[in-house]
Structures are given as C-alpha cells and as structure tokens.
PDB file of N, CA, C and O in Angstrom:
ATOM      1  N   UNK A   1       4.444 -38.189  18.298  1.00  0.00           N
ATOM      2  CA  UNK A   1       3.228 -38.666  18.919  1.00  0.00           C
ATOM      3  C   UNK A   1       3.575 -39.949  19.682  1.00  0.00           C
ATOM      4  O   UNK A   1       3.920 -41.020  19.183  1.00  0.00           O
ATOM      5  N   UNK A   2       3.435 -39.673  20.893  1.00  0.00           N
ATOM      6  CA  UNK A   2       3.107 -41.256  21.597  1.00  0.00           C
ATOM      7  C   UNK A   2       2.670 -42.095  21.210  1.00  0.00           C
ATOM      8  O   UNK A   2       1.934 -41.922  20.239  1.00  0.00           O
ATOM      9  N   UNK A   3       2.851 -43.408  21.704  1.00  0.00           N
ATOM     10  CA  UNK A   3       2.056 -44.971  21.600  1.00  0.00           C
ATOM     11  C   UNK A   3       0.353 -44.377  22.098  1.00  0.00           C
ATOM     12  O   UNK A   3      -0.634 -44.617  21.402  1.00  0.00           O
ATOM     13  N   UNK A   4       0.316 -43.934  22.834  1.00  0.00           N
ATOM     14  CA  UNK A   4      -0.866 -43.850  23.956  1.00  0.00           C
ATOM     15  C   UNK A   4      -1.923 -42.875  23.036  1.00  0.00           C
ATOM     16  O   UNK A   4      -3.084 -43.096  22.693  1.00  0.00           O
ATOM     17  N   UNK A   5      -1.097 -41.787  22.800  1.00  0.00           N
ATOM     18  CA  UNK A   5      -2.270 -40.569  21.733  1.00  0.00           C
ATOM     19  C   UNK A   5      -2.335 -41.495  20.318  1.00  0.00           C
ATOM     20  O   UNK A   5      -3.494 -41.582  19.913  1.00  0.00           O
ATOM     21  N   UNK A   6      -1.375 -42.186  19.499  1.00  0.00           N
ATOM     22  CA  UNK A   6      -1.894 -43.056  18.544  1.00  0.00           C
ATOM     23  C   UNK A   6      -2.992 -43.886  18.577  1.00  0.00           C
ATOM     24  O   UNK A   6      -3.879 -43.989  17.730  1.00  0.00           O
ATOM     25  N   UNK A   7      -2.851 -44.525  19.721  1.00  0.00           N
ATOM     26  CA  UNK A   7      -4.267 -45.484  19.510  1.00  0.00           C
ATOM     27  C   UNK A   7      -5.064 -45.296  20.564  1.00  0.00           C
ATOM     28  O   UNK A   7      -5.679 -46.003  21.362  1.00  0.00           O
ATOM     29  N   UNK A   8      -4.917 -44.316  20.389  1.00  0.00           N
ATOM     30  CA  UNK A   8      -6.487 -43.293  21.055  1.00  0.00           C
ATOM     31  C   UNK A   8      -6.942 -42.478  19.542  1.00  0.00           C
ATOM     32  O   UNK A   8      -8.168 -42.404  19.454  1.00  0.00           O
ATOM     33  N   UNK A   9      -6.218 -41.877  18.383  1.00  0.00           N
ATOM     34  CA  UNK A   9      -6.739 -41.535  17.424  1.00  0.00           C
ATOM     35  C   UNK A   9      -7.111 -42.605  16.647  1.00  0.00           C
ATOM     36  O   UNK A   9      -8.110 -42.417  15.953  1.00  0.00           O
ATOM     37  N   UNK A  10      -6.368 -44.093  16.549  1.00  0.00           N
ATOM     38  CA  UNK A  10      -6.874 -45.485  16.053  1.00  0.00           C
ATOM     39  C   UNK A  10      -8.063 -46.010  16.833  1.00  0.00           C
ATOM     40  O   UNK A  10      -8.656 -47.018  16.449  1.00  0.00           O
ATOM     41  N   UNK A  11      -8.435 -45.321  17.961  1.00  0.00           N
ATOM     42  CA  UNK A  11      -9.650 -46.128  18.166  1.00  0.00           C
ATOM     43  C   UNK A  11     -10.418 -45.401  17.721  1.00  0.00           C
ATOM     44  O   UNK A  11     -11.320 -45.940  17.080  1.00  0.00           O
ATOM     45  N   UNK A  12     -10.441 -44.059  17.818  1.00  0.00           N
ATOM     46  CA  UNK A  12     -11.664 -43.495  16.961  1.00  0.00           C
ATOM     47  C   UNK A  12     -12.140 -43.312  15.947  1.00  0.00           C
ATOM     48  O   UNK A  12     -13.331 -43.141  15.687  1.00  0.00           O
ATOM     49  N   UNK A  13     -10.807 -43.339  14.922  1.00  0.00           N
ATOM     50  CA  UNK A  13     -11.103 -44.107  13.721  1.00  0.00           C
ATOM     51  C   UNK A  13     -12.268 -45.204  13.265  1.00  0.00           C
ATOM     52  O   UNK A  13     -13.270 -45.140  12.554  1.00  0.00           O
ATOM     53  N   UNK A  14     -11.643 -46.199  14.011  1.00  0.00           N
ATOM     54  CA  UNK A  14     -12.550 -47.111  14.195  1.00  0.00           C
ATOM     55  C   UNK A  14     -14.306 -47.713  14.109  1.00  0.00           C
ATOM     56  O   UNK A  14     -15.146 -48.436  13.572  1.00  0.00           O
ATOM     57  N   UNK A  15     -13.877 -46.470  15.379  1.00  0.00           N
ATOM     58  CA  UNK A  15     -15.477 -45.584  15.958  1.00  0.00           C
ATOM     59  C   UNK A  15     -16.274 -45.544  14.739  1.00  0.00           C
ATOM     60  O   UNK A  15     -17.140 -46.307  14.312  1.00  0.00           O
ATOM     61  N   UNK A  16     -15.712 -44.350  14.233  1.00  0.00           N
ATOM     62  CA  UNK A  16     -16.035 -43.429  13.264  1.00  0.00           C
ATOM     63  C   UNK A  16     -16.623 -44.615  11.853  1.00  0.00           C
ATOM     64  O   UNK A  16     -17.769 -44.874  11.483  1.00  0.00           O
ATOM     65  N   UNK A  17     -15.463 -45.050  11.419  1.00  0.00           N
ATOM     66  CA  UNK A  17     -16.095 -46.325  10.302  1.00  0.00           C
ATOM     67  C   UNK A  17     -16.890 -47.106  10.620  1.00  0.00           C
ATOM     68  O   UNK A  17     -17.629 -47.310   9.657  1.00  0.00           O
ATOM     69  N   UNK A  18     -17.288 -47.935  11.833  1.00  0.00           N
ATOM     70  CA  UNK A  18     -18.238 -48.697  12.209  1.00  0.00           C
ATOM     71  C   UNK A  18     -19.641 -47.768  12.135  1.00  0.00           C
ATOM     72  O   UNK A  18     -20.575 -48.196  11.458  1.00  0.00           O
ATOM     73  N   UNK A  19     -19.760 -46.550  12.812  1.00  0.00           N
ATOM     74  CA  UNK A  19     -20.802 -45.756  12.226  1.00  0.00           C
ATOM     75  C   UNK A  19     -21.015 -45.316  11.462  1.00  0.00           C
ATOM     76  O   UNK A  19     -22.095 -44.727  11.416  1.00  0.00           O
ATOM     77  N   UNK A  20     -20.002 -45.302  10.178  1.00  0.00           N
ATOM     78  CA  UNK A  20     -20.223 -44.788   8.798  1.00  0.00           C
ATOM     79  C   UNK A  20     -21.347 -46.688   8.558  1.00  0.00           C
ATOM     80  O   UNK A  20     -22.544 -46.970   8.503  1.00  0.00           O
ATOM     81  N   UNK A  21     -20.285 -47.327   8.505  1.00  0.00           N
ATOM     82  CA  UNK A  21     -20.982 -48.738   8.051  1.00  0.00           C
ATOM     83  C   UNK A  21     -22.544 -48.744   8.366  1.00  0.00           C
ATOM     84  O   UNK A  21     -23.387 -49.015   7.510  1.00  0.00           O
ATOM     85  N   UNK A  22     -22.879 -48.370   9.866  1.00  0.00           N
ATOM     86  CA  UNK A  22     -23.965 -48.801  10.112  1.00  0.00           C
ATOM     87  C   UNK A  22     -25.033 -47.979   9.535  1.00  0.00           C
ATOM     88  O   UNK A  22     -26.123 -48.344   9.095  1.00  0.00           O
ATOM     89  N   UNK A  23     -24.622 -47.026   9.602  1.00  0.00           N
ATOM     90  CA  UNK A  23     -25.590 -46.180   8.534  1.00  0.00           C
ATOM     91  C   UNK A  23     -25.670 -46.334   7.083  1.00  0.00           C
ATOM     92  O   UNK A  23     -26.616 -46.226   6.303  1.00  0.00           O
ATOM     93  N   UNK A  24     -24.735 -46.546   6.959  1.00  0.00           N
ATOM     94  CA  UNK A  24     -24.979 -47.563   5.569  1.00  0.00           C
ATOM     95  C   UNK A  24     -26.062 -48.288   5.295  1.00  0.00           C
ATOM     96  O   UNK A  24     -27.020 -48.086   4.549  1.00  0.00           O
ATOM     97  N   UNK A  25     -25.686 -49.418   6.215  1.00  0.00           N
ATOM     98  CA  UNK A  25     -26.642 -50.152   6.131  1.00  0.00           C
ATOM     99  C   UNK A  25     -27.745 -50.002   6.544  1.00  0.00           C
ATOM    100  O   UNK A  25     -28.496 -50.967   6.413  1.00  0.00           O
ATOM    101  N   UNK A  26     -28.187 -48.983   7.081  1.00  0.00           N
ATOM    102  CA  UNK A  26     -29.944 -48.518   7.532  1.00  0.00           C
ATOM    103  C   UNK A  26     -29.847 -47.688   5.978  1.00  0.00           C
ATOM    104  O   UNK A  26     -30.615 -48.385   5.315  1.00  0.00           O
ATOM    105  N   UNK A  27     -29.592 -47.141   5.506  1.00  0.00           N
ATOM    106  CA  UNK A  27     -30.027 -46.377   4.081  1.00  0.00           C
ATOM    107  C   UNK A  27     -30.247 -47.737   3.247  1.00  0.00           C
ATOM    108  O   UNK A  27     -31.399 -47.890   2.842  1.00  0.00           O
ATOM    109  N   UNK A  28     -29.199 -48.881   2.887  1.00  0.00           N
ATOM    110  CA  UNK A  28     -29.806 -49.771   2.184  1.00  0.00           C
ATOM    111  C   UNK A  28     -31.004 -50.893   2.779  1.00  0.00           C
ATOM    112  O   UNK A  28     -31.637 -51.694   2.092  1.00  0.00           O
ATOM    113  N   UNK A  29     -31.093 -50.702   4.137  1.00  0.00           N
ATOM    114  CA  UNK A  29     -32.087 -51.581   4.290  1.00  0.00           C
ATOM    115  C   UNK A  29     -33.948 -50.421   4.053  1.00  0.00           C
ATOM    116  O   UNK A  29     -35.076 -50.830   3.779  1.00  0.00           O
ATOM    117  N   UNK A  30     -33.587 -49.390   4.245  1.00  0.00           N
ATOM    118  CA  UNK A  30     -34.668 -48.322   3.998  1.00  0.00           C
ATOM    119  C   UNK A  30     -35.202 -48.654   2.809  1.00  0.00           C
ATOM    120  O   UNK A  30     -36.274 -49.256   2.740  1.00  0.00           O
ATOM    121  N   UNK A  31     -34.350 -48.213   1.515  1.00  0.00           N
ATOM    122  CA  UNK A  31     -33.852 -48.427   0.317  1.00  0.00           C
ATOM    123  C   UNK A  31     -34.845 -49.817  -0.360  1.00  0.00           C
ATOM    124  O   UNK A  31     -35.757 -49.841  -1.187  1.00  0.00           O
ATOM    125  N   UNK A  32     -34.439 -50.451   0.114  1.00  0.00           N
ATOM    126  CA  UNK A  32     -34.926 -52.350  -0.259  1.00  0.00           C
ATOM    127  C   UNK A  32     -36.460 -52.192   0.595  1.00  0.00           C
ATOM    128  O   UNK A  32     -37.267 -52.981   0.103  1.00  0.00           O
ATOM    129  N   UNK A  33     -37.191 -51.206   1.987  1.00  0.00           N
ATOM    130  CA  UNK A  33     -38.304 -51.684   2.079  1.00  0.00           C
ATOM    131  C   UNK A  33     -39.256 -50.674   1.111  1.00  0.00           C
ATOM    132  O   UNK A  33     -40.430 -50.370   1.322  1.00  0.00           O
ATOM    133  N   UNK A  34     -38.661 -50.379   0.332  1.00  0.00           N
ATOM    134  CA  UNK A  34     -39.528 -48.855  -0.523  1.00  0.00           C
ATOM    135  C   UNK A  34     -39.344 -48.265  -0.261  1.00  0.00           C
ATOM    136  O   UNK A  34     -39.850 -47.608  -1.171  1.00  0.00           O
ATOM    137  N   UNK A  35     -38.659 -47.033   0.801  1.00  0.00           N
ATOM    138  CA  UNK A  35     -39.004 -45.808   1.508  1.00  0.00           C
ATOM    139  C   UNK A  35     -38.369 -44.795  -0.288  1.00  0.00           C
ATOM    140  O   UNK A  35     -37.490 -45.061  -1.108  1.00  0.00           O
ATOM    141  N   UNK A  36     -39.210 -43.848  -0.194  1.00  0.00           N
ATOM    142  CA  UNK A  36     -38.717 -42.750  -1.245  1.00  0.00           C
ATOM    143  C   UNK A  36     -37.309 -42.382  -0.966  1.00  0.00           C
ATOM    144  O   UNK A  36     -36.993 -42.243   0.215  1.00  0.00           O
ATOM    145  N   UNK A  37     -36.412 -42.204  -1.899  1.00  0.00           N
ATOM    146  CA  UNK A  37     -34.989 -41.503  -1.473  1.00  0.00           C
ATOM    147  C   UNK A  37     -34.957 -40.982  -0.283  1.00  0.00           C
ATOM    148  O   UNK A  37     -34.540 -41.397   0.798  1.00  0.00           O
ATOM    149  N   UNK A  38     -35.833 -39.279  -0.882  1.00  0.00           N
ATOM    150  CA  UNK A  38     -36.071 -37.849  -0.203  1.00  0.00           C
ATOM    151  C   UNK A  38     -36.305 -37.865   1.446  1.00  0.00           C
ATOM    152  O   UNK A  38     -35.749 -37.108   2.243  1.00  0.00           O
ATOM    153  N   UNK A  39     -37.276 -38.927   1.766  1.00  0.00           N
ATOM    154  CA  UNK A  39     -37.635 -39.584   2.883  1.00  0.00           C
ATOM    155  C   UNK A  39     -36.886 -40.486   3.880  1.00  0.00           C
ATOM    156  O   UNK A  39     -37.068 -40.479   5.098  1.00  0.00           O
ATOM    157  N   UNK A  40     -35.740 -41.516   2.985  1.00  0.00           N
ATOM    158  CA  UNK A  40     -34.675 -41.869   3.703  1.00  0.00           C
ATOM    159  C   UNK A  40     -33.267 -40.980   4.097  1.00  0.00           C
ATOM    160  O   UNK A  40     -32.468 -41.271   4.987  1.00  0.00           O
ATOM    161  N   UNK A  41     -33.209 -39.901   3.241  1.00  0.00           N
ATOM    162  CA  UNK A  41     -32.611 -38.932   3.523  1.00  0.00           C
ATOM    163  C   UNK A  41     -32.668 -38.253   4.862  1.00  0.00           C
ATOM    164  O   UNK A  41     -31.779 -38.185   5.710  1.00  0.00           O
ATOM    165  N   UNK A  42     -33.953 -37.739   4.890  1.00  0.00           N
ATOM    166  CA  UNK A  42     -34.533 -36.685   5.888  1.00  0.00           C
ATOM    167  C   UNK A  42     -33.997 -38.051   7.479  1.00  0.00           C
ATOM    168  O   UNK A  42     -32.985 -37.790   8.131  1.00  0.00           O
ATOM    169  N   UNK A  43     -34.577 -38.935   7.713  1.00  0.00           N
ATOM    170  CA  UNK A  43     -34.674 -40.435   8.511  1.00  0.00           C
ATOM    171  C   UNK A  43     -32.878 -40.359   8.957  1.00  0.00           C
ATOM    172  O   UNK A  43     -32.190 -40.366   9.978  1.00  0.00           O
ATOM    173  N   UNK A  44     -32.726 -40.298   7.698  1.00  0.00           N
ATOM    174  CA  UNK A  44     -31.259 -41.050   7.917  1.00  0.00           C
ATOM    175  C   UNK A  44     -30.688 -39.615   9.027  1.00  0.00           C
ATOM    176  O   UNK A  44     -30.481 -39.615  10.241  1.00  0.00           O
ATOM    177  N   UNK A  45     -30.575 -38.567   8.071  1.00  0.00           N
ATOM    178  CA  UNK A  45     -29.901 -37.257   8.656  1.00  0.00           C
ATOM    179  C   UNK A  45     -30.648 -37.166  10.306  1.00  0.00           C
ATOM    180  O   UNK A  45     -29.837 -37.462  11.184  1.00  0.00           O
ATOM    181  N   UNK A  46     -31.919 -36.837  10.771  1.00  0.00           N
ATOM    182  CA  UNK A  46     -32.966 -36.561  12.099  1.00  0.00           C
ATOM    183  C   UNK A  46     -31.778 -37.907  13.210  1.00  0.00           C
ATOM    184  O   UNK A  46     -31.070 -37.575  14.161  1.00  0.00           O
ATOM    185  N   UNK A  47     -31.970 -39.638  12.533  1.00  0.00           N
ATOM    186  CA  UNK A  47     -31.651 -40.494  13.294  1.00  0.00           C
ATOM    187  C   UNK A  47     -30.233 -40.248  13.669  1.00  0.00           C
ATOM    188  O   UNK A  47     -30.138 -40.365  14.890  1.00  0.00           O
ATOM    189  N   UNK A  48     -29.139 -39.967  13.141  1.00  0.00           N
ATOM    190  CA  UNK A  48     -27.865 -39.869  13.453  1.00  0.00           C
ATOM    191  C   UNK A  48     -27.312 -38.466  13.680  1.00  0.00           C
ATOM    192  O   UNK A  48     -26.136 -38.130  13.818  1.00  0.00           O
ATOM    193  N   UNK A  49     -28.112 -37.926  13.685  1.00  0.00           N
ATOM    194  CA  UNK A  49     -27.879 -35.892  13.439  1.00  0.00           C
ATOM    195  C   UNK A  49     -26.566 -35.888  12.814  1.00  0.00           C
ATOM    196  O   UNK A  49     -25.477 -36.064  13.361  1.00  0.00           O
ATOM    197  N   UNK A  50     -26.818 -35.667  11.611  1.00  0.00           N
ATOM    198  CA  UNK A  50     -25.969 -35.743  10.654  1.00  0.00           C
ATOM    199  C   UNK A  50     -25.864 -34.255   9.855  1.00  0.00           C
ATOM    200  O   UNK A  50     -26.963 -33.766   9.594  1.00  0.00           O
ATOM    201  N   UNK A  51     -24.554 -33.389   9.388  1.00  0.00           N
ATOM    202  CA  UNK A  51     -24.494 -32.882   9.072  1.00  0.00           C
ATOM    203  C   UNK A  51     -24.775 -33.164   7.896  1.00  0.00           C
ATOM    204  O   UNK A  51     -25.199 -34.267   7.550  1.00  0.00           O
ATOM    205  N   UNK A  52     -24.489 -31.802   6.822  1.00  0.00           N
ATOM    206  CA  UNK A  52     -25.029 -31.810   5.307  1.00  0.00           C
ATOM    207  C   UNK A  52     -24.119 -32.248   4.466  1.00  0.00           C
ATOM    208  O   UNK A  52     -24.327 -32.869   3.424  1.00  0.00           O
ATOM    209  N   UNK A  53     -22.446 -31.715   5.210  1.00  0.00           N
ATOM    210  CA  UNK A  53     -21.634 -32.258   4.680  1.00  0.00           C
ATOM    211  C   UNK A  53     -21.382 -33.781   4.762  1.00  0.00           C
ATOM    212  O   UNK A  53     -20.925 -34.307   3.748  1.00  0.00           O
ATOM    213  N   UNK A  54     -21.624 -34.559   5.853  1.00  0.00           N
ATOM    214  CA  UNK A  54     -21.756 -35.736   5.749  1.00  0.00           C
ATOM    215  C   UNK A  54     -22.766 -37.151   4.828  1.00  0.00           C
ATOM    216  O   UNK A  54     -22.599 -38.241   4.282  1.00  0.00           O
ATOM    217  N   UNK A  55     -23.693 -36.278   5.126  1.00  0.00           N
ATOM    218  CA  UNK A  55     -24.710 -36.414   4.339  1.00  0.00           C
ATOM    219  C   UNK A  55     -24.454 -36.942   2.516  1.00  0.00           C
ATOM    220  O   UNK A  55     -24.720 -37.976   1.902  1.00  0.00           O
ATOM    221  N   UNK A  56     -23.814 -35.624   2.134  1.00  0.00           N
ATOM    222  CA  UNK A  56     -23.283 -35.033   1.007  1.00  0.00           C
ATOM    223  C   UNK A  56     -22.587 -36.738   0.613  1.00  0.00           C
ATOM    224  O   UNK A  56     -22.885 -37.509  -0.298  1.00  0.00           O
ATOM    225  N   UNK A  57     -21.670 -36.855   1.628  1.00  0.00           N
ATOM    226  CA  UNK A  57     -20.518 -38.339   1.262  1.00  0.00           C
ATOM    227  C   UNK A  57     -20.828 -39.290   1.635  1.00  0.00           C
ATOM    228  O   UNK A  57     -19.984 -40.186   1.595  1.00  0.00           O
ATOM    229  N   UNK A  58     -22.114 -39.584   2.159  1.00  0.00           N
ATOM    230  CA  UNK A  58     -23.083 -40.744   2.313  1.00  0.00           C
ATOM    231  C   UNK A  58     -23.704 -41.389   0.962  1.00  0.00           C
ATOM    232  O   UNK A  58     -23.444 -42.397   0.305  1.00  0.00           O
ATOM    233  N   UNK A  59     -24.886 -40.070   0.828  1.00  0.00           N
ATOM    234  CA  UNK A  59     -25.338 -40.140  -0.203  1.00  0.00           C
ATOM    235  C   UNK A  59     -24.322 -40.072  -2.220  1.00  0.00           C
ATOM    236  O   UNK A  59     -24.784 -40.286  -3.340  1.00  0.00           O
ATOM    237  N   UNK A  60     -22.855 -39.669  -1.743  1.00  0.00           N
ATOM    238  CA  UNK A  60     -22.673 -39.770  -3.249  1.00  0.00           C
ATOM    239  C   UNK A  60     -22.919 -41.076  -4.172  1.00  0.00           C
ATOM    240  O   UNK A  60     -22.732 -41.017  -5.388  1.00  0.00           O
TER     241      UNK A  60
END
C-alpha cells in the first residue's frame, strides 16, 4: 500500500470515530434531558440513518 492510499484510509478512520463520538454524545445528552431509551433509540437511528448493526454497538 502506498503513502497516499494509507492516509486516505487514516483519514477516514478518523471520519468515522469523530461520528461515532458525536453520536455519542447526542444519546448521552438525550439520556440526561429524560427522553425514554426506546425514543432515543428510534431519534438517534432516523438522525444519522443508522443501521441495526450499528446501532447494536452503540447501544451495547
């Protein structure tokens, strides 16, 4: 693998964890204003179109 295709797969990496994070943190800020689980679930998955499998390793 090239220099060039490496950190082109390191930037998306990147990508990828900064939007894991941020969704994170919208489930715990949901979380802390009351919203029901079931309800931040549904929110969370609609706002980021999130698969089930993702979902799945969000929520463990």
């Amino acid at each position: 693998m090239d220099n060039r295709t490496h950190m082109m797969f390191h930037d998306e990496d990147v990508r990828e964890e900064g939007k894991r994070d941020a969704i994170r943190g919208t489930i715990e800020l949901l979380r802390q204003a009351g919203m029901a689980e079931a309800e931040v679930k549904s929110k969370v998955q609609q706002q980021f179109a999130l698969t089930d499998s993702q979902m799945r390793e969000l929520f463990e």
